[in-house]
N, C-alpha and C positions, 0 to 999 in steps of 0.2 A: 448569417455567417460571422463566426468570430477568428482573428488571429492570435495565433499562441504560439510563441517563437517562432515566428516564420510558416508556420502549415496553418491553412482557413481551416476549420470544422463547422460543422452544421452544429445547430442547440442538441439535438440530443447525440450528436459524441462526444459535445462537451459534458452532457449530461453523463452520459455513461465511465466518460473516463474519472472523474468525479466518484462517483458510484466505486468504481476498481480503488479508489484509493483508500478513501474511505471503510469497503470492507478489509481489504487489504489491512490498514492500519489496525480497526476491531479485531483483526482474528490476531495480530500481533501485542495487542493488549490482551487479551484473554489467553494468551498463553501464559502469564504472566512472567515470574522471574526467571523460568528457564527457559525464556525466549521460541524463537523460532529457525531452525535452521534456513538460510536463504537458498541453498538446494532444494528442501521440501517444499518451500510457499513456491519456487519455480516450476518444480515440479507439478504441482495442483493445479498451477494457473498453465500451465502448456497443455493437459488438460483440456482446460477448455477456451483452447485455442487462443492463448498469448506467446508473442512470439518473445526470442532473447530480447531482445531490442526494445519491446514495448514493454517488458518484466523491467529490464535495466532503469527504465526511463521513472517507472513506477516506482522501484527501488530507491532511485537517484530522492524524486519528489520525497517522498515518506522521510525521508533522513534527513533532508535538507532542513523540516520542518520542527526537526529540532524534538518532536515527539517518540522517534524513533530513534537508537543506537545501532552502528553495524559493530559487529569486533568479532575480527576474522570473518568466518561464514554467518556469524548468530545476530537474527536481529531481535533486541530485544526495546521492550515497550517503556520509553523514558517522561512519558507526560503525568498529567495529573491521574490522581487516583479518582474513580467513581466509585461512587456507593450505589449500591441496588439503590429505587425506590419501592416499596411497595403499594400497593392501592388497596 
């Protein structure tokens, strides 16, 4: 069990809430310059089955991270660029 402000989680919610951020943040990069509206990504993820509160939290973490932009409703993608690799 791990604590993370105050609530214990098991390894794999830590696992998974990791997981939500992470895709979360990719589908925000891939939208590239015209971002994503924060209505649609809550939309998607209520879905399947994320509540306001843990969208919020999600939201919160992503931006804080300094990777992501909010302005107004639009989050858009402020980290480094990738390049494809090929193989």
């Amino acid at each position: 069990m791990i604590t993370v402000t105050g609530k214990t989680l098991s390894k794999s919610e830590l696992r998974a809430g990791l997981s939500a951020v992470v895709a979360v943040t990719e589908a925000i990069r891939e939208a590239g310059a015209q971002g994503i509206p924060a209505g649609t990504l809550y939309a998607i993820l209520m879905g399947r089955g994320c509540s306001l509160e843990a969208y919020e939290r999600l939201e919160s973490i992503i931006v804080n991270t300094g990777l992501v932009r909010k302005s107004g409703s639009l989050l858009t993608w402020q980290g480094p660029e990738f390049n494809e690799v090929s193989a």
